[in-house]
N, C-alpha and C positions, 0 to 999 in steps of 0.2 A: 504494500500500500504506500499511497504517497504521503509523506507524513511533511509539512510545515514547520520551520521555526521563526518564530516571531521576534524578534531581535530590534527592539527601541535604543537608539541612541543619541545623545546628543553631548558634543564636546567630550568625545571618546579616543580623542586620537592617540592617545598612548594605550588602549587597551582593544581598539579594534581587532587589531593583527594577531593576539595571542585569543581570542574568545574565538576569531575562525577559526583559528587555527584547532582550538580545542574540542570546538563543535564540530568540523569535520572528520577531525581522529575520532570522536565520538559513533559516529556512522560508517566511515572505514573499516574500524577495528571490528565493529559488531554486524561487518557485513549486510549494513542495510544504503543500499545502492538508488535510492529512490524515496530522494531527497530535496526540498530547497529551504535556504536559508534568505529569509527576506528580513534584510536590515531597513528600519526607517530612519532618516537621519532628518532630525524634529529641528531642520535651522540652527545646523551647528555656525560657531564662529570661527573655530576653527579649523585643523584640515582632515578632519573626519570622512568628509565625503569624496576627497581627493585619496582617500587610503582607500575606503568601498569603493571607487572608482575604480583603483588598480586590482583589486582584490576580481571584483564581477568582470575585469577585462579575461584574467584567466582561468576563472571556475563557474562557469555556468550555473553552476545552481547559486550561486549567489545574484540573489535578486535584490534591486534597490527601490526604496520610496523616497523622494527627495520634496521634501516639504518646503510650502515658500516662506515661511519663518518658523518660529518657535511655538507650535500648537499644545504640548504638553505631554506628558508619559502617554498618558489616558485617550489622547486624542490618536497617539502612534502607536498603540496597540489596537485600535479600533479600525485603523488604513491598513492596519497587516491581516487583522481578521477578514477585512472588506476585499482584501487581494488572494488571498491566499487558496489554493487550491486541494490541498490535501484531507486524507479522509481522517487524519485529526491535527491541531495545530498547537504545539508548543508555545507558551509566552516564558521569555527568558529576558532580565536586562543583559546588557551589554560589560558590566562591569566586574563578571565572576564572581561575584558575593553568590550567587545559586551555582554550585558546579555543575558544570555538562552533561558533568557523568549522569547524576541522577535520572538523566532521561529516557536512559536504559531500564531502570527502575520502575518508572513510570510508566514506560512501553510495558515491564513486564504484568505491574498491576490489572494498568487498562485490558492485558489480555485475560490475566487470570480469571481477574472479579468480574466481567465484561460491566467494565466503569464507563460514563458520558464523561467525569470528570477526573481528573484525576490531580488533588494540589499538593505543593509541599506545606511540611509543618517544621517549620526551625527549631529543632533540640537546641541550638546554641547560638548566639551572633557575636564571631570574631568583629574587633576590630572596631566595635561599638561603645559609645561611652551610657554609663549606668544609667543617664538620665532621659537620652533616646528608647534604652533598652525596656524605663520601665514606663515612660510613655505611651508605647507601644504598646504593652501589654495591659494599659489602665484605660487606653481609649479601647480595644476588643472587647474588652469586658464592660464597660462603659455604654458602648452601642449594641451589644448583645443583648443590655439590660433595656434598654431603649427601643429597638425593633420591635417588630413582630415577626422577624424573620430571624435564624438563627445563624452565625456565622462561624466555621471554625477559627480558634485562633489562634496566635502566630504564624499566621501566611502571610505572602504577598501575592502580587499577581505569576508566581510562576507554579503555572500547574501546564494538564496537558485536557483538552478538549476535544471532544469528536466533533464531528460533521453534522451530527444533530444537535449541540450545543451552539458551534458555530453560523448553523441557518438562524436558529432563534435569536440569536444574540444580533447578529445583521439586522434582524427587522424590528429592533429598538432604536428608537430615535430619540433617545433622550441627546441636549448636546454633554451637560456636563458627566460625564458615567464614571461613576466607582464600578470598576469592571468586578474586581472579584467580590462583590456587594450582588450586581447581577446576576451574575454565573451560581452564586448561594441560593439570590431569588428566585432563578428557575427550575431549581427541585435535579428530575433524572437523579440517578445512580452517583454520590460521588463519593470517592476514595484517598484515603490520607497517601502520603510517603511521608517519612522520615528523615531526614538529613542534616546535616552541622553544617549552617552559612560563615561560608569565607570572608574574610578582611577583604576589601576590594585590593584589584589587582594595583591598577594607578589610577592617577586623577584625585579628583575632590568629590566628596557627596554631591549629587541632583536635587537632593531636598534637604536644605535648610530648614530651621525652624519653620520662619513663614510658611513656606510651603506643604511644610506638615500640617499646620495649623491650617492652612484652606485646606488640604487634602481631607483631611480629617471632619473639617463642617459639612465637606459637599457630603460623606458617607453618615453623618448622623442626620442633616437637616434632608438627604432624596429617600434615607430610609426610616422616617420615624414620624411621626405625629406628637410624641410624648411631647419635644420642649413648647409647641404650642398649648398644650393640656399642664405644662408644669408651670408657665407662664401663668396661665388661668388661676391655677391654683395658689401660685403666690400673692396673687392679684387680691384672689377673695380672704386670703388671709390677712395681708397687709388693710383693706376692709373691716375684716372683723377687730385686729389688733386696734384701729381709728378709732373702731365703733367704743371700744373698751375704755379706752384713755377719752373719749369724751363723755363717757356716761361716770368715769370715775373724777372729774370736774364738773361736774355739772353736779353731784353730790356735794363734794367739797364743797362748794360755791353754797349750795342750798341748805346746808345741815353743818358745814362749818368742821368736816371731819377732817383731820390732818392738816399738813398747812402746806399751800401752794407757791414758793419763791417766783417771786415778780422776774424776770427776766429774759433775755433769749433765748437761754439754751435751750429747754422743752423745746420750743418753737422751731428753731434752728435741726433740732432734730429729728422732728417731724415733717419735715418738710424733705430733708436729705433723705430719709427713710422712702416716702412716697413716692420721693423723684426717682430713686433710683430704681424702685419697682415699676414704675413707669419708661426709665430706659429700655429695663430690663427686658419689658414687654414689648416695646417698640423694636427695640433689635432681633429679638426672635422673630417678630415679624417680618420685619425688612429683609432677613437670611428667606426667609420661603416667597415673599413678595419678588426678590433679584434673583430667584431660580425661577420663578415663572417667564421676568422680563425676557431671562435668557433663551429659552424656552420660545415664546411669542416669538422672536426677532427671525428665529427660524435659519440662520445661518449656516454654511457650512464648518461641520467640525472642525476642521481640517480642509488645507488646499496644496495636492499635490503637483510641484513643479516639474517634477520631471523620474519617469518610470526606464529601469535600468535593466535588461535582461530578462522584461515583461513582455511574451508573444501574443500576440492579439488574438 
């Protein structure tokens, strides 16, 4: 069978040449001949796509998507799933933090268990500092707590997909997607592997904070309803707390119990208090009101510049 890998990168150029390298001894060694390796290259800056250029000049199955800027992980895993051909398709970064090897694993699973899905679960991450590590594991558990949909965790998006996960998934049109958020939401057959994620090979992280941090809203605010319901619910508390503190002045005032200091603070605090359950509300909002905008504008995910080793 023809089997896909989906290979995102962007500003890879020190780690290009060794991840082919690894992923085609991958298929060599295990005698599976029937193969392509589609790199997206997400508007690098620098000479990444001059390295996939030389790379696809002399190995055919290296396939390219060359994007006209910088569209996002999410959006260049989405153009490889929309190109790709194979009867299942690997999503893999670029930067060896997920070994190659494992995808022999994964082949083996998918055949055993006869899996649709088939993700990693990281037993370990070299190369990570404690505070990403336990980020990570407090935002899964976090939006686990918060769905209605159940997600495994410690993954990312590198698992292996069939053909039937891949038709469904093409005919979702949302623009902003938490892919392995999807691929959870669609149910079918799916199956863990196991494996200890590598220190990347070179280069710099792709996701800084910031970027965690929106990665992160897009998959609690496109899969959950709760912070709108937890909103509410601070709402009518901060309501009842009002109601409390004005019925217990309005005593004082009347019956003379306790004694009331004249000044701002109360006041001052009352007001900080309310306002900020009113941010509070307000931004919950505005996070689901700027996914619909997005949504509405109806835009292309993605615009690809120029297709490399792609027969019509």
């Amino acid at each position: 069978m023809l089997i896909s890998v989906i290979i995102p990168s962007f500003n890879e150029e020190a780690v290009v040449n060794e991840s082919y390298r690894r992923l085609k001894n991958v298929f060599i060694d295990n005698n599976l001949l029937d193969y392509e390796l589609i790199f997206v290259n997400d508007g690098s800056k620098d000479k990444t796509l001059e390295v996939l250029m030389d790379i696809a000049s002399k190995d055919a199955h290296v396939k390219i998507l060359n994007f006209s800027r910088n569209f996002g992980h999410q959006a260049a895993v989405t153009a490889g799933m929309q190109e790709c051909k194979g009867e299942v398709a690997i999503i893999i970064d670029c930067d060896l933090q997920d070994p190659p090897e494992v995808i022999i694993d994964m082949l083996k699973v998918y055949h055993d268990e006869e899996c649709n899905v088939v993700y990693g679960v990281r037993k370990s991450r070299k190369g990570e500092s404690f505070f990403k590590k336990f980020t990570a594991k407090l935002f899964y558990r976090t939006l686990n707590s918060l769905s209605d949909v159940s997600f495994p965790v410690d993954t990312g998006d590198f698992r292996l997909v069939d053909r039937k996960v891949i038709n469904v998934f093409n005919n979702l049109h949302e623009k902003n997607k938490y892919i392995r958020g999807l691929i959870s939401w669609m149910g079918f057959k799916q199956c863990p592997v196991y494996y200890e994620r590598e220190a990347r090979f070179a280069g710099e992280t792709k996701y800084p904070l910031s970027k965690m941090i929106k990665f992160a809203s897009i998959g609690l605010f496109y899969f959950s309803k709760k912070p709108l319901k937890l909103a509410t619910s601070v709402g009518f508390t901060s309501i009842a707390a009002g109601l409390i503190y004005i019925l217990f002045l309005l005593i004082n005032q009347i019956f003379g119990v306790g004694h009331t200091v004249s000044g701002w603070t109360s006041t001052i605090i009352i007001i900080i208090f309310f306002g900020g359950v009113q941010l509070l509300t307000i931004g919950v909002l505005g996070q689901y009101i700027g996914s619909l905008f997005d949504e509405v504008k109806n835009r292309p995910e993605y615009i690809i510049s120029d297709k490399i080793n792609f027969k019509e």
